[in-house]
N, C-alpha and C positions, 0 to 999 in steps of 0.2 A: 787876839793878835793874829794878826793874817799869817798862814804858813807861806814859803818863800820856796821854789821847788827850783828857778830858774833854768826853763828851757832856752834851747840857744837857735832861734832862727838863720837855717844856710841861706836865707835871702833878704837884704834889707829894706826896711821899708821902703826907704827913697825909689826902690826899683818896683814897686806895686805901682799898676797902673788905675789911679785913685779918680771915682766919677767926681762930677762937678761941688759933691759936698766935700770931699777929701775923705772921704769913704770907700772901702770893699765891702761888696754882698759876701755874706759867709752862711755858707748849708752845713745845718748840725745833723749828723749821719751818726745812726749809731755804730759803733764800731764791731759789735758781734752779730747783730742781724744784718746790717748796712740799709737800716731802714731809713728814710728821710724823714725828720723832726721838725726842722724849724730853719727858718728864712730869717736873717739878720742882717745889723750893719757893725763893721768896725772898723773905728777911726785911729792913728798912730795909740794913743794911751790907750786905746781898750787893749790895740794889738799887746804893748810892751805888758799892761796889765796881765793878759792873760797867759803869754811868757813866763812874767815874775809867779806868779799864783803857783798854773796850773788850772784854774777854774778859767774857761768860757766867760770873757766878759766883751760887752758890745757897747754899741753907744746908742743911747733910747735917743728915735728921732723925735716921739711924742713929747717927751719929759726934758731932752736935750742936755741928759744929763750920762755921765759914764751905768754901765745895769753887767752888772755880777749876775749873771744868771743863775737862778735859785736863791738868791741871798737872803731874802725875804721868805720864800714860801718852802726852802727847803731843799728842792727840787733842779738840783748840782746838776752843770755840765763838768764831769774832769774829762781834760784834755788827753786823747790817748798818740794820735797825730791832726799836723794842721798841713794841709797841701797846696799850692797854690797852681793854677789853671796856665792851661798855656798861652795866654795872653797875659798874668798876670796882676788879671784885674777881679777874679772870685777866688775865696778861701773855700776849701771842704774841711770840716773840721770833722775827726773825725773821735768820739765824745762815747762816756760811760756816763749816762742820763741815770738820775735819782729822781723817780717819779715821774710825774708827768712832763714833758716837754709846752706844752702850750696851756697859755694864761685861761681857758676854758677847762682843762682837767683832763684834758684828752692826752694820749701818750705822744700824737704826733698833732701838726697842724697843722697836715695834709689828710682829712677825714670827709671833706665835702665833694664827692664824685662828680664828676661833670659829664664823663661819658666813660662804655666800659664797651669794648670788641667781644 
């Protein structure tokens, strides 16, 4: 049985400014390092989803299906704040990660450098 924690959004969806799939990008930050994790999307049910939970859930564009993060492998986002951008169109979520954050095993999945000063 799924636990029920209900958070209460001071913003409502209808005021997110959604790309053309009826989507936000959301950056999973972890909340005590504020290290960046993971690039996602979420559609109205993930958002209200992840509300009602407390768990980080997004909408898989691959699978096109709703994705509980970690649900399967373990490796929980709980939700500690969700922020929204001042255009209204990116979520920062900002998340107490169990395990690893990316489907490689890596903690984050921003690990491939491209250039460094």
């Amino acid at each position: 049985m799924e636990n029920t924690v209900n958070l209460k959004s001071s913003i409502a969806w209808s005021d997110f400014k959604l790309n053309s799939d009826g989507m936000v990008p959301v950056i999973a930050q972890d909340y005590q390092t504020n290290e960046v994790l993971m690039l996602a999307y979420m559609n109205e049910e993930a958002f209200n989803t992840t509300l009602e939970t407390g768990k980080m859930t997004y909408w898989s564009r691959s699978r096109n299906e709703l994705w509980t993060k970690g649900l399967t492998s373990g490796h929980l986002q709980f939700v500690k704040s969700l922020t929204l951008d001042c255009d209204n169109d990116t979520v920062l979520a900002k998340v107490e990660q169990i395990g690893a954050a990316c489907h490689t095993g890596n903690r984050t999945c921003f690990f491939k450098t491209l250039t460094e000063v």
